[in-house]
TIZA-568771 format. One record per residue (C-alpha): residue number from 1; residue in three letters; x, y, z. Coordinates in Angstrom, 3 decimals, always signed. Each point is the difference from the previous one (the first is absolute). Layout:
% TIZA-568771
<atom><num>NUM</num><residuo>ALA</residuo><xx>X</xx><yy>Y</yy><zz>Z</zz></atom>
...
% end
This chain:
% TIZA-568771
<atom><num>1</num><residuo>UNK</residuo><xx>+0.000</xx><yy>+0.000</yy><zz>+0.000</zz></atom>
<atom><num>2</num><residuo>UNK</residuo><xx>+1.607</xx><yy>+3.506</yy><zz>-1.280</zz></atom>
<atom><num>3</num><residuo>UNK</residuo><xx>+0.770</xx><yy>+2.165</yy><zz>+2.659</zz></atom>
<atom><num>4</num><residuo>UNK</residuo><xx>-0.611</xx><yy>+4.115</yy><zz>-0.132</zz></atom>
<atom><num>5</num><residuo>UNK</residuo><xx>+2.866</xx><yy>+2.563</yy><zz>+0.727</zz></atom>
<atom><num>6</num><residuo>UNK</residuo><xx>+0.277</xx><yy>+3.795</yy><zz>-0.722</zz></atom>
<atom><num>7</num><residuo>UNK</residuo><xx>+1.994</xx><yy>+1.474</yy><zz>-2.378</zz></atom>
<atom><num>8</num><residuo>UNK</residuo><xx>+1.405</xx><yy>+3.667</yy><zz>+0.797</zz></atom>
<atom><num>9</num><residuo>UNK</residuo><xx>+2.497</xx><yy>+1.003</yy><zz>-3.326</zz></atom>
<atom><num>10</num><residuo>UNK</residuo><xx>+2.420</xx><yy>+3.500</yy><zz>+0.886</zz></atom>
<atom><num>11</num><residuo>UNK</residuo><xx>+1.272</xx><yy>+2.478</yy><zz>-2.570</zz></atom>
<atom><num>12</num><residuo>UNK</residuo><xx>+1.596</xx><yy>-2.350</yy><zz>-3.322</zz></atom>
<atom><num>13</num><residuo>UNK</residuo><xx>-1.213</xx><yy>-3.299</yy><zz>+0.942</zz></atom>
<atom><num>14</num><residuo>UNK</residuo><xx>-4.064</xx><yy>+1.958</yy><zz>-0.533</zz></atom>
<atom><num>15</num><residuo>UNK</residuo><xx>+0.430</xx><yy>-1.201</yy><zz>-3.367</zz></atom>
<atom><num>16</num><residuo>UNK</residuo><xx>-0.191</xx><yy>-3.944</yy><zz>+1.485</zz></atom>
<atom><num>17</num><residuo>UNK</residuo><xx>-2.852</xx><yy>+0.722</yy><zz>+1.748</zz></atom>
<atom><num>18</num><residuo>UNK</residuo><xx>-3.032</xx><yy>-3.078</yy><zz>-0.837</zz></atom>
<atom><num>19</num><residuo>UNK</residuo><xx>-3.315</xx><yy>+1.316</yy><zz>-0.158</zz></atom>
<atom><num>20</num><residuo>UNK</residuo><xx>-1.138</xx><yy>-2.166</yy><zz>+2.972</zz></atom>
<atom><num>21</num><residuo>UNK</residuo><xx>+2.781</xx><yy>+1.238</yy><zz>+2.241</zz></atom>
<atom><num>22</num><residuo>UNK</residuo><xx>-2.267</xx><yy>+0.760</yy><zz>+3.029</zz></atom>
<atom><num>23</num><residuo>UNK</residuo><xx>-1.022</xx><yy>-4.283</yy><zz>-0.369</zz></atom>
<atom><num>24</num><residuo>UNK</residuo><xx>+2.907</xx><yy>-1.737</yy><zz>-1.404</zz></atom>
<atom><num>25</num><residuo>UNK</residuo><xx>-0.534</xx><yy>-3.342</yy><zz>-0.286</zz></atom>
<atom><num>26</num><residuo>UNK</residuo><xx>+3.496</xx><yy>-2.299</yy><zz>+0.429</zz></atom>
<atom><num>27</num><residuo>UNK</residuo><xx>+0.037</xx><yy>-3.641</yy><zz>+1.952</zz></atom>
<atom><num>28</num><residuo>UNK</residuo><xx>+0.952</xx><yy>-0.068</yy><zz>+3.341</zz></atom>
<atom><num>29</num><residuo>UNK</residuo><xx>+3.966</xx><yy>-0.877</yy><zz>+0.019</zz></atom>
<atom><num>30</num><residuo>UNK</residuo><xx>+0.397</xx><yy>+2.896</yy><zz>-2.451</zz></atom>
<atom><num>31</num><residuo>UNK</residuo><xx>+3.613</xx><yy>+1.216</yy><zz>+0.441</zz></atom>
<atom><num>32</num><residuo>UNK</residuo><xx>+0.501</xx><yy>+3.460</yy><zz>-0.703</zz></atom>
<atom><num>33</num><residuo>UNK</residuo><xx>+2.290</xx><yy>-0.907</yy><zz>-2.673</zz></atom>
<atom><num>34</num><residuo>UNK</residuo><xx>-2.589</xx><yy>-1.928</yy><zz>-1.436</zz></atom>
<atom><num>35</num><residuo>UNK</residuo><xx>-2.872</xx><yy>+2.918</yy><zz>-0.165</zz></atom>
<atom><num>36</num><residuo>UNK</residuo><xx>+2.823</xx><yy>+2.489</yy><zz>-1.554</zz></atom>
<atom><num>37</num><residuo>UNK</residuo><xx>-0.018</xx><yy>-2.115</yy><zz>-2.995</zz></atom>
<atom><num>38</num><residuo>UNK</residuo><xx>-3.289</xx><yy>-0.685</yy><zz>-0.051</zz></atom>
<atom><num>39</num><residuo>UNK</residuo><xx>-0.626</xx><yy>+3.659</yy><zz>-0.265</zz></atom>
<atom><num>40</num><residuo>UNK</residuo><xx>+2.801</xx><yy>+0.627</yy><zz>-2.187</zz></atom>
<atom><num>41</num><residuo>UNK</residuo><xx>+2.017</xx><yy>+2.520</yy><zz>+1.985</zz></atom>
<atom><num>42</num><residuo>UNK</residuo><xx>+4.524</xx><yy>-0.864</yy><zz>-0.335</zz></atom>
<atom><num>43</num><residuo>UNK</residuo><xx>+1.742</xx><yy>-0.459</yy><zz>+3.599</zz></atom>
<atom><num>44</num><residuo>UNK</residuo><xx>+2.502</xx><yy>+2.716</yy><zz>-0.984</zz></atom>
<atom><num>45</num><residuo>UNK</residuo><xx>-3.266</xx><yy>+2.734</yy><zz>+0.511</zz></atom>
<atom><num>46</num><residuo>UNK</residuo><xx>-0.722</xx><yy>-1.244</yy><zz>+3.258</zz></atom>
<atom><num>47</num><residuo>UNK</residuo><xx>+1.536</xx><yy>+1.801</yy><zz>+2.929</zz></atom>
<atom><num>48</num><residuo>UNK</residuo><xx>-2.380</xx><yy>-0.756</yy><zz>+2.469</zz></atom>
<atom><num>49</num><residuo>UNK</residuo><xx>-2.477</xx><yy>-2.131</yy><zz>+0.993</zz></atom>
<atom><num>50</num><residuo>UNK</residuo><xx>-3.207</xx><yy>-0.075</yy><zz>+2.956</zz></atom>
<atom><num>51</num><residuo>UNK</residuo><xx>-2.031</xx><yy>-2.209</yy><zz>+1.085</zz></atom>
<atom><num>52</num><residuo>UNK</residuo><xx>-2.470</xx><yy>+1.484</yy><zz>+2.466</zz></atom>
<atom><num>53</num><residuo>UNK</residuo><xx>+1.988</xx><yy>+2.861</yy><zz>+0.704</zz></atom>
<atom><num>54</num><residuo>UNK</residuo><xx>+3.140</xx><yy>-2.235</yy><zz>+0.870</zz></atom>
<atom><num>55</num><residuo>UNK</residuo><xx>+2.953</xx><yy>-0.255</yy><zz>-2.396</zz></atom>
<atom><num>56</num><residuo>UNK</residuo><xx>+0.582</xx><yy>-3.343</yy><zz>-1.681</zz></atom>
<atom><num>57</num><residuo>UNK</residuo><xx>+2.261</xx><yy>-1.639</yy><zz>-2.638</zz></atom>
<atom><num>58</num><residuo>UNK</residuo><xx>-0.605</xx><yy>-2.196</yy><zz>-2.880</zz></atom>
<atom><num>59</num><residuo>UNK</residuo><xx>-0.293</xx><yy>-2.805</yy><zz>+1.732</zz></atom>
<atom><num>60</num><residuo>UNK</residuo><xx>-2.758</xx><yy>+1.114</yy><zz>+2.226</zz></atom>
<atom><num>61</num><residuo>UNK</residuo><xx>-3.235</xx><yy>-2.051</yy><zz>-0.369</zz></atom>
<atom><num>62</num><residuo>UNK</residuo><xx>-3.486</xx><yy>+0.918</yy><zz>-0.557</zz></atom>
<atom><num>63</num><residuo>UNK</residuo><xx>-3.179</xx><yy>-1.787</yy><zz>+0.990</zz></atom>
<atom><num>64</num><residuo>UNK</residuo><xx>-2.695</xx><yy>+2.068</yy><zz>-0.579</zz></atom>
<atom><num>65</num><residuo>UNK</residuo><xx>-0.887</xx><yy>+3.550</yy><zz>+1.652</zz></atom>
<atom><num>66</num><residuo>UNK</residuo><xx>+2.884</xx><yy>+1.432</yy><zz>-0.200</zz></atom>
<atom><num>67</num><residuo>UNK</residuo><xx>+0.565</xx><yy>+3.749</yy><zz>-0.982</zz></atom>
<atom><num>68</num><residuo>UNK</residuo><xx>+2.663</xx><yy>+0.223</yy><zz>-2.343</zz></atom>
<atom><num>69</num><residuo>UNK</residuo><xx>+1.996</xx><yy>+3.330</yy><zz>-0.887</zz></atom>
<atom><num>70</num><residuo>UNK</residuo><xx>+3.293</xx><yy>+0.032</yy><zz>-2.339</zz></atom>
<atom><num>71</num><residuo>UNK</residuo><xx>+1.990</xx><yy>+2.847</yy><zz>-0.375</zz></atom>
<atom><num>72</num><residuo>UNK</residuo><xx>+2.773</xx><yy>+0.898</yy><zz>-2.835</zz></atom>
<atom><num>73</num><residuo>UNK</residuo><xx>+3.460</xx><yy>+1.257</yy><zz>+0.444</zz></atom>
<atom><num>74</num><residuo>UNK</residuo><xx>-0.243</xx><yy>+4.134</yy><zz>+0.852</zz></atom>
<atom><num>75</num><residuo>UNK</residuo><xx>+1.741</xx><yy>+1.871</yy><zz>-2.302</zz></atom>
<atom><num>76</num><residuo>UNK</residuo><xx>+0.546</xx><yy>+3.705</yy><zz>+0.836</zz></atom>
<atom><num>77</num><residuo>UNK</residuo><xx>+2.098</xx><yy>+2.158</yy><zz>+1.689</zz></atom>
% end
């Protein structure tokens, strides 16, 4: 049974945004590494990662609920 998850997108990685970000469907075991491809979004435009407000890596694992937020590298200065 497909689990549901939240997808929050920041700045360059908008463009990688699914339609049905706010109810993501992805089965439970999901690795983030896994859902970045699924959604199409290179590792090298990843800087950081949340799930439920708490930083995680690629290997974190989602089961359903979860709010998700990736952010790209900042540029700037």
């Amino acid at each position: 049974m497909p689990a549901i998850i939240d997808i929050k997108l920041y700045a360059t990685l908008g463009k990688f945004m699914p339609a049905s970000a706010n109810r993501y469907s992805v089965e439970p075991g999901t690795s983030l590494s896994i859902l970045l491809g699924q959604l199409g979004i290179p590792k090298e435009q990843v800087k950081l990662i949340f799930i439920n407000g708490i930083k995680a890596d690629l290997s974190a694992v989602l089961n359903g609920g979860e709010r998700v937020g990736i952010f790209p590298p900042v540029g700037g200065g």
